[in-house]
C-alpha positions in Angstrom: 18.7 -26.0 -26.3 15.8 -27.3 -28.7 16.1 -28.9 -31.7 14.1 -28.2 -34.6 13.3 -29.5 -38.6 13.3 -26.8 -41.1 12.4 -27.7 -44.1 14.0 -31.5 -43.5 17.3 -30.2 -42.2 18.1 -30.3 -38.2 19.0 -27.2 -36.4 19.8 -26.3 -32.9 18.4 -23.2 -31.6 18.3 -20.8 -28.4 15.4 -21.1 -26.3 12.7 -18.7 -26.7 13.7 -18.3 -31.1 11.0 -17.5 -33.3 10.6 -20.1 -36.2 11.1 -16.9 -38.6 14.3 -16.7 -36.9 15.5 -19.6 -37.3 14.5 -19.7 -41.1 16.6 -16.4 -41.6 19.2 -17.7 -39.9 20.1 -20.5 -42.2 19.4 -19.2 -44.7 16.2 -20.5 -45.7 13.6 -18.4 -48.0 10.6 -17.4 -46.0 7.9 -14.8 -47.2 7.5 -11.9 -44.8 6.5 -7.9 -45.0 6.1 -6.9 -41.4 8.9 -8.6 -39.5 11.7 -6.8 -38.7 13.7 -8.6 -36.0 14.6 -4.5 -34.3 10.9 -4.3 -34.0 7.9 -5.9 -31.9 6.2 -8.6 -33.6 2.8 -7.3 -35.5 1.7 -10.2 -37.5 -0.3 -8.5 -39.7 1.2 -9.2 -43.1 0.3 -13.3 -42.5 2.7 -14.4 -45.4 5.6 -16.4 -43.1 2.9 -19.2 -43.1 4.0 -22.6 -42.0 3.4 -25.7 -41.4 3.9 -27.5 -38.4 3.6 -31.5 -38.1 0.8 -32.4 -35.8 -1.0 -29.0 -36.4 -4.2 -28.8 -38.7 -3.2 -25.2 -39.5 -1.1 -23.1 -40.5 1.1 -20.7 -38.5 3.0 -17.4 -38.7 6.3 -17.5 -38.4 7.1 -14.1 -37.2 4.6 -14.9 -33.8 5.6 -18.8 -33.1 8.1 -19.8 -30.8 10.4 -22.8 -31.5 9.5 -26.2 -29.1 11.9 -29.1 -29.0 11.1 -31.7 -31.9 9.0 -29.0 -34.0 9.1 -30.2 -37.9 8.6 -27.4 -39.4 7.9 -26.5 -43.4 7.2 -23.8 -45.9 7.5 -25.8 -49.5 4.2 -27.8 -49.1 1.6 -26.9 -51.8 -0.6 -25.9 -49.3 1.9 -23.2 -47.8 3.0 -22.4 -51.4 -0.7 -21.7 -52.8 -1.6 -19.5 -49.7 1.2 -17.5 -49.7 0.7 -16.7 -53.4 -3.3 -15.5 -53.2 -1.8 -13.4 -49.2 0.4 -11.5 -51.7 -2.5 -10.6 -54.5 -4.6 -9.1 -51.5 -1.5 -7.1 -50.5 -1.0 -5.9 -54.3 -4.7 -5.6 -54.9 -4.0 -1.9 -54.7 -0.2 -1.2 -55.3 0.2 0.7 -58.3 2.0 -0.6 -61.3 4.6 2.2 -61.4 8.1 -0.1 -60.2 10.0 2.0 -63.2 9.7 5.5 -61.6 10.1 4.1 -58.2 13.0 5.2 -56.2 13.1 1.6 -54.1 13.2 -0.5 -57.3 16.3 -2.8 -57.8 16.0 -2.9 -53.4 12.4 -3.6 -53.2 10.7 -6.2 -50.7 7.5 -6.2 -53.1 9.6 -7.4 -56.0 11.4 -9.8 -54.0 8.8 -11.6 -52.3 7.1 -11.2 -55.5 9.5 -13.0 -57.6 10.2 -15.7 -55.0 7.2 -16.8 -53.8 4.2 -15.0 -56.3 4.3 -15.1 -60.1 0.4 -15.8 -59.7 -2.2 -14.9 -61.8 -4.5 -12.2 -60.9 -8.2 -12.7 -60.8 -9.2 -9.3 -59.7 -11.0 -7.1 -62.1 -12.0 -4.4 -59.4 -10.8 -1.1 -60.2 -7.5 -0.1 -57.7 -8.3 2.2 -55.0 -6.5 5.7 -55.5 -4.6 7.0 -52.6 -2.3 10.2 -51.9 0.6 10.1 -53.6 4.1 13.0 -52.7 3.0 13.3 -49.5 5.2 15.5 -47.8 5.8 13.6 -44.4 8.6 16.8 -43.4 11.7 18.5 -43.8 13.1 14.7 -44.9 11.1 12.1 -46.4 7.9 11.8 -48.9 5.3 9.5 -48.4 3.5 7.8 -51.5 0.4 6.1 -49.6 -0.5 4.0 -52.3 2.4 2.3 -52.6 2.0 1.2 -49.1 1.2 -2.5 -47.5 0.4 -1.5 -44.3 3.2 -3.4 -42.6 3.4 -1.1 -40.1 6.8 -1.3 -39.6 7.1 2.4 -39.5 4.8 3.3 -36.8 6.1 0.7 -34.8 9.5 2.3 -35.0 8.5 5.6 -34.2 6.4 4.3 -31.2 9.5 1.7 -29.8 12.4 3.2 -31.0 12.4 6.7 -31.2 9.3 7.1 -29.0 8.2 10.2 -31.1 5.0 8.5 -32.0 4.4 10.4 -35.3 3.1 7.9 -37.2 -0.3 5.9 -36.9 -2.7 4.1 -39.3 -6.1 5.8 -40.2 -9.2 4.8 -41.3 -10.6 1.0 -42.3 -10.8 -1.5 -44.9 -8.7 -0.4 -48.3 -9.2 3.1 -46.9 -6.6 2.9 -44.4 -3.2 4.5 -45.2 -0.1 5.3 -42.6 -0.1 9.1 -42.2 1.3 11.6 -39.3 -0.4 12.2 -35.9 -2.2 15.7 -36.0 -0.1 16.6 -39.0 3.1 16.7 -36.9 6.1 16.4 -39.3 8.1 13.5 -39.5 11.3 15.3 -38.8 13.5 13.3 -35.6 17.1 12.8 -36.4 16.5 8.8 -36.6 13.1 9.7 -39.3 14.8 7.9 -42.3 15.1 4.5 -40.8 11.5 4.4 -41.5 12.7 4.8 -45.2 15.2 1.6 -44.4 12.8 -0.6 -43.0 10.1 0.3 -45.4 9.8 -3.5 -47.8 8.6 -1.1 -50.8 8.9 2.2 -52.0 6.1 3.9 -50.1 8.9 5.9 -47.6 11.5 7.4 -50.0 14.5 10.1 -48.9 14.3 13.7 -50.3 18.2 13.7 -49.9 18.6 10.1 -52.1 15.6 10.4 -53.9 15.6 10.4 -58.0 19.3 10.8 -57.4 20.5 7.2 -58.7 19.2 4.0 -59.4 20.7 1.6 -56.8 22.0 -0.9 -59.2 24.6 1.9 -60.3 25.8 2.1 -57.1 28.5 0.1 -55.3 28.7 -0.2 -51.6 31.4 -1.2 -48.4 31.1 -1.2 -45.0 32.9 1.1 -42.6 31.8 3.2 -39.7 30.1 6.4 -39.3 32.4 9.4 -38.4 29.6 11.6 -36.9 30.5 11.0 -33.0 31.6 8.5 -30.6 29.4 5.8 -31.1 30.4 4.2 -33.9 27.7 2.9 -35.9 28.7 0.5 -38.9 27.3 1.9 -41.9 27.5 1.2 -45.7 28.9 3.9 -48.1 27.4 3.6 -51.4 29.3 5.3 -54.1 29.7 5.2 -58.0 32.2 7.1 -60.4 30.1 10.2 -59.4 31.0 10.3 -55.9 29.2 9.3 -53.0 25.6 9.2 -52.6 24.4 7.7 -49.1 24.9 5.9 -46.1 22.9 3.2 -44.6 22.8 2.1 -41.5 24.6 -2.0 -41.1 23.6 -4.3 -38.2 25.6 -4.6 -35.6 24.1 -5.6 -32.4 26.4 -4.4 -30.0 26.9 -1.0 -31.5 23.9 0.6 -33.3 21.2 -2.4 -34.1 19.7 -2.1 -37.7 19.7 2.1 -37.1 21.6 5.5 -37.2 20.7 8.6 -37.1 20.1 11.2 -39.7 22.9 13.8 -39.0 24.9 10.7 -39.3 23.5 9.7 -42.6 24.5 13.3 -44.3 28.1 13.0 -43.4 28.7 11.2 -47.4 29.1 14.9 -48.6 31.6 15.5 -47.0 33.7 13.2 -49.3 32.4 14.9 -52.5 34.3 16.7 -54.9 32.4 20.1 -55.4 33.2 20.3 -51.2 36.9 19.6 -51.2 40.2 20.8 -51.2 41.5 19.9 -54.9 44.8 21.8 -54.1 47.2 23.0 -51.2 47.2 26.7 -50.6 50.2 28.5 -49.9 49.5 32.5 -48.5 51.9 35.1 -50.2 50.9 38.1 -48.6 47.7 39.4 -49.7 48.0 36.6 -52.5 47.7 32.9 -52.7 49.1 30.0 -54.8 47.9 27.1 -55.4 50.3 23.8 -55.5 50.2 20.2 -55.4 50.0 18.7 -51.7 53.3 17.3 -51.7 55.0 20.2 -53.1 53.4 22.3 -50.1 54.2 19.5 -47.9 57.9 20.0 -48.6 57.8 23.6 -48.1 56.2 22.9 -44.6 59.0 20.5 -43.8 61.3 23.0 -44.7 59.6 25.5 -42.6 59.3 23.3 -39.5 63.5 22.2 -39.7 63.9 26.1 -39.4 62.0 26.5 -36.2 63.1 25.8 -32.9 61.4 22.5 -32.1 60.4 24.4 -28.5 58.1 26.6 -30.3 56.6 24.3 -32.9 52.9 23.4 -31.8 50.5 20.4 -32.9 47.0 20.2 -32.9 44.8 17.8 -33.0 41.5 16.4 -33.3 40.2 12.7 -32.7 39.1 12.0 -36.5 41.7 9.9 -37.7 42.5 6.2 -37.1 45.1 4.7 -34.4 47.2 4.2 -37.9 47.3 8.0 -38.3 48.4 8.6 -35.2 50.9 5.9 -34.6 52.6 7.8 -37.8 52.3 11.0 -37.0 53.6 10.4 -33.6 56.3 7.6 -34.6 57.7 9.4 -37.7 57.3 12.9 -37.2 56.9 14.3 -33.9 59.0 12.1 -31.7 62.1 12.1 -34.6 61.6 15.9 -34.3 61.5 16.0 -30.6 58.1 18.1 -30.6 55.9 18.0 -27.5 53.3 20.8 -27.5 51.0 18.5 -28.8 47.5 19.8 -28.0 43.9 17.7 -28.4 41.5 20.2 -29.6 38.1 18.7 -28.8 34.2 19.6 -30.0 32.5 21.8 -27.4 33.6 20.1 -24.2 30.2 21.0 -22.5 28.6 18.9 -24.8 30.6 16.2 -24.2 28.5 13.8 -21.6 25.3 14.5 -23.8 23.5 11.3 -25.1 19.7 11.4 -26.8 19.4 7.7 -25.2 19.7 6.3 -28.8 22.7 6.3 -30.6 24.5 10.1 -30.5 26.9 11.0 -27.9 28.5 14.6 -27.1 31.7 13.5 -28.3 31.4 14.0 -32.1 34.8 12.5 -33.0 34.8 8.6 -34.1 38.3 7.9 -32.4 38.8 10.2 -29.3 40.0 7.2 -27.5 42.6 6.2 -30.1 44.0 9.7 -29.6 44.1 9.8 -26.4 45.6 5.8 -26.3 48.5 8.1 -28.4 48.8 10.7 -26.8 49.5 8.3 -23.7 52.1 6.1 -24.9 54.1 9.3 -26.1 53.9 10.6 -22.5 52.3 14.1 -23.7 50.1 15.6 -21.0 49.8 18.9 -22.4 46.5 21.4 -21.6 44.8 23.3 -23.6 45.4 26.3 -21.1 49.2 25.9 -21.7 48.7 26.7 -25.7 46.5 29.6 -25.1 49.1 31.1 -22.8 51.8 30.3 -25.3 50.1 31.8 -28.3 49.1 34.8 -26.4 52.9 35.5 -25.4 53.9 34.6 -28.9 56.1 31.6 -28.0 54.3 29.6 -30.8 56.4 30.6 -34.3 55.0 27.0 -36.3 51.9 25.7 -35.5 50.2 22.4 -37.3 46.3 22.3 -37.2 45.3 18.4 -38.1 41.8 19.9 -38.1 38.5 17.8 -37.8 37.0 16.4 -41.2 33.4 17.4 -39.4 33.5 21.0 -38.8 30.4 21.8 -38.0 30.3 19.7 -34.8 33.0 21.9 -34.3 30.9 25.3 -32.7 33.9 27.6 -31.7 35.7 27.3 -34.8 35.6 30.7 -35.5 36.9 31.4 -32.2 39.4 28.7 -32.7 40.6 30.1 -35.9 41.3 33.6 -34.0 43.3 31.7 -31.6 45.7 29.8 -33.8 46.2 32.8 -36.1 48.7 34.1 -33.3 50.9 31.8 -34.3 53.8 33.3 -36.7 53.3 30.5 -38.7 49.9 28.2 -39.0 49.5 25.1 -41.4 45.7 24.1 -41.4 45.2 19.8 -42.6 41.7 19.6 -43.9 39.8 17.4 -46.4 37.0 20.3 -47.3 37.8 24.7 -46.9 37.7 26.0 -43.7 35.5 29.1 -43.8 37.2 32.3 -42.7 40.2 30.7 -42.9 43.7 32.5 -43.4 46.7 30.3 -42.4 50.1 30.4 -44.3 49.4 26.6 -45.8 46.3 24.2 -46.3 46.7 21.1 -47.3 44.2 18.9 -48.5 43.2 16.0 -46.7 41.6 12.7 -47.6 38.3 11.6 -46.1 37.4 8.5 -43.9 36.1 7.5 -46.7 39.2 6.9 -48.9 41.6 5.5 -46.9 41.9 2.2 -44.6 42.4 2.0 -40.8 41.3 1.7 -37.4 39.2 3.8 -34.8 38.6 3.0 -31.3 34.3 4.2 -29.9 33.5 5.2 -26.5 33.3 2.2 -25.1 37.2 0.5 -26.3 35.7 -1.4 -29.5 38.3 -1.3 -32.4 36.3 -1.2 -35.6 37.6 -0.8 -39.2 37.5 2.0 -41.7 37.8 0.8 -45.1 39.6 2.8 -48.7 36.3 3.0 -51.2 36.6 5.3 -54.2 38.9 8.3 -53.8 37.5 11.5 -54.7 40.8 13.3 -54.5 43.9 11.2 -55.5 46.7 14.0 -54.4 45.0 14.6 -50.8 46.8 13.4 -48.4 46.2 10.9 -45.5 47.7 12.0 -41.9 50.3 9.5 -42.7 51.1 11.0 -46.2 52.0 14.5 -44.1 54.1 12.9 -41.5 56.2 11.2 -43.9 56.7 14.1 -46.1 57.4 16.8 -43.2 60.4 14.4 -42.4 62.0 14.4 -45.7 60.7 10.4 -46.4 58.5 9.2 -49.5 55.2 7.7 -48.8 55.7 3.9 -48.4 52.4 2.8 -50.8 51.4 5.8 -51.6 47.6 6.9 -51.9 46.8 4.3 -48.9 46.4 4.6 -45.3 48.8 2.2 -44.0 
């Protein structure tokens, strides 16, 4: 493997690295706009400049592959001066307007800026005026004079997605990104661009104007939208939740995710939750505390013959969840009709050849790992029958925190209501639902644990602010329908 000097300090590297790389990679300040290391290299921002030993110019970093015995620097004068006057011709044009901008406090300008400019401008042309709340489609505005040109956007839309919306038009300090032929910016992986964007030309109708980023604290966990299991990072204040961002991971989604994926934060929100369980009284309903209802259910269950108590159950929770539900409850209780209820099944082997698969549940395989070592192979065939002949009198729904991946739910709904008795588990309301209890669930978002994607890789979930403090986790219920307390209650152990 070569060895290389960056900036007087000896590192060994993999054959083929780019010096950019390298420079990231320990950690070593380098100016750059158009890299992105999930993107081709465009070398068109010129500001990772270099210098080599034994090379009378300069290089860019982004476009220079490491040789063995390179001594390689960016703190020379030289380097230092011409990185300064590369970033006053990018800003010749930007507008002065970093207080009303929605990517200030995460901003690449005011990075590189404050790193590697601090110069004094010697311009006195006028700024060139460009279109600003350009409407870009159904998801992100475009302010063109805030852009550098990096091109970092069309380049994902022409190697990633391979929509090709984007292009650059026109010359000189004319030219501005825009959309092909007008056609909207709307594919589900559009707001990457907004990601990847180094200032605050792309912004997010969903995010925008909605909080400044330094009022917002963030985690990493993993997207609950399907089977892939992209890491993400959930950013969240005392208000709630506000976004998710995609986090790299290599092996799982790169530096993207996709839209749906992104919108799944509201989920977790207050003004879409359960706040209470609801218990049906005939015609009328009561509302109680989880636990309370949770007790009543227990009660319930012990009255039933264990023979025609049901469970359903959906692959949204983590291998903690289950191990409880399974170890505490129903194997104490001696239940077996213990039925996976999956998303449409016909959309199960779909894949958009990106990042999201048929299977919209983040931990099918840590269900079925469950299901497994309890020695339940139960249909879904054998429930219908049973709830068609009646032989169902208690039936548990542990429902699916994403229902609208969820296509048949109505018909689903009309299904379980045959039982005599039906208790619904749900973090948000469950339209044209009417079962006897409903108990509030919390999200993936407020409770710790572990979920198994598509291809085996255990990944972890991680508590962040609770939105809901009496919701209960899947281990919560299983404890209380047995008559136990909660060991560490409010957690997801």
């Amino acid at each position: 493997m070569p060895k290389v000097h960056i900036n007087g300090i000896e590192v060994e590297v993999a054959e083929g690295t780019k010096l950019i790389d390298v420079f990231l990679q320990n950690n070593e300040d380098i100016a750059h706009y158009c890299y992105h290391p999930g993107l081709s290299v465009a070398g068109v921002c010129r500001l990772c400049m270099v210098e080599i030993e034994g090379n009378p110019r300069p290089q860019i970093a982004c476009n220079t592959v490491v040789q063995d015995g390179m001594k390689v620097t960016n703190k020379s004068e030289s380097i230092k001066e011409g990185v300064k006057w590369v970033l006053d011709f990018h800003l010749i044009n930007h507008p002065l307007d970093c207080p009303i901008c929605d990517q200030a406090g995460e901003c690449g300008l005011q990075e590189q800026y404050m790193k590697f400019g601090q110069y004094d401008p010697e311009m006195g042309e006028r700024k060139v005026k460009k279109r600003k709340v350009v409407d870009l489609g159904s998801k992100i505005v475009l302010d063109t004079e805030r852009c550098i040109l990096c091109s970092r956007c069309v380049r994902f839309t022409d190697e990633v997605t391979k929509t090709n919306e984007l292009g650059i038009f026109n010359r000189g300090d004319r030219s501005e990104i825009g959309t092909v032929e007008d056609k909207p910016l709307n594919n589900n992986y559009a707001v990457n661009t907004v990601d990847i964007c180094p200032v605050g030309a792309l912004t997010s109708k969903d995010f925008r104007f909605q909080q400044r980023v330094w009022y917002l604290d963030d985690k990493a966990t993993v997207c609950p939208g399907c089977s892939t299991g992209c890491n993400v990072n959930a950013f969240y204040n005392d208000k709630g939740y506000f976004r998710l961002k995609p986090k790299h991971n290599e092996e799982i989604n790169s530096y993207w995710m996709c839209d749906e994926g992104r919108a799944l934060y509201r989920h977790a929100n207050k003004d879409v939750r359960l706040l209470q369980a609801i218990e049906k009284l005939g015609d009328e309903q009561q509302y109680l505390a989880p636990g309370a209802a949770a007790k009543k259910v227990s009660d319930l269950m012990s009255s039933v013959n264990k023979d025609k108590v049901a469970v359903v159950v959906t692959g949204q929770y983590s291998n903690e969840e289950y191990a409880t539900l399974f170890n505490e409850l129903l194997k104490p209780k001696g239940i077996s009709n213990v039925y996976h209820w999956k998303n449409q099944e016909s959309e199960w082997n779909d894949f958009d050849d990106i990042l999201l698969r048929g299977d919209r549940n983040p931990n099918t395989k840590g269900l079925l790992s469950a299901l497994d070592a309890a020695n339940i192979k139960t249909s879904w065939a054998d429930l219908e029958a049973k709830l068609a002949a009646g032989e169902i009198d208690c039936l548990l729904v542990i429902g699916p925190e994403i229902q609208e991946y969820y296509k048949d739910m109505p018909e689903k709904i009309s299904l379980f209501s045959k039982a005599r008795k039906l208790i619904w588990f749900s973090a948000n309301p469950v339209e044209g639902l009417s079962a006897d209890y409903i108990i509030p669930a919390k999200t993936y978002l407020e409770k710790n644990g572990t979920i198994v994607n598509y291809e085996g890789r255990e990944q972890k979930i991680q508590q962040m602010k609770t939105i809901v403090s009496e919701a209960l986790t899947l281990s919560d219920l299983s404890y209380l329908l047995v008559g136990k307390d909660i060991p560490f209650a409010g957690t997801a152990s």
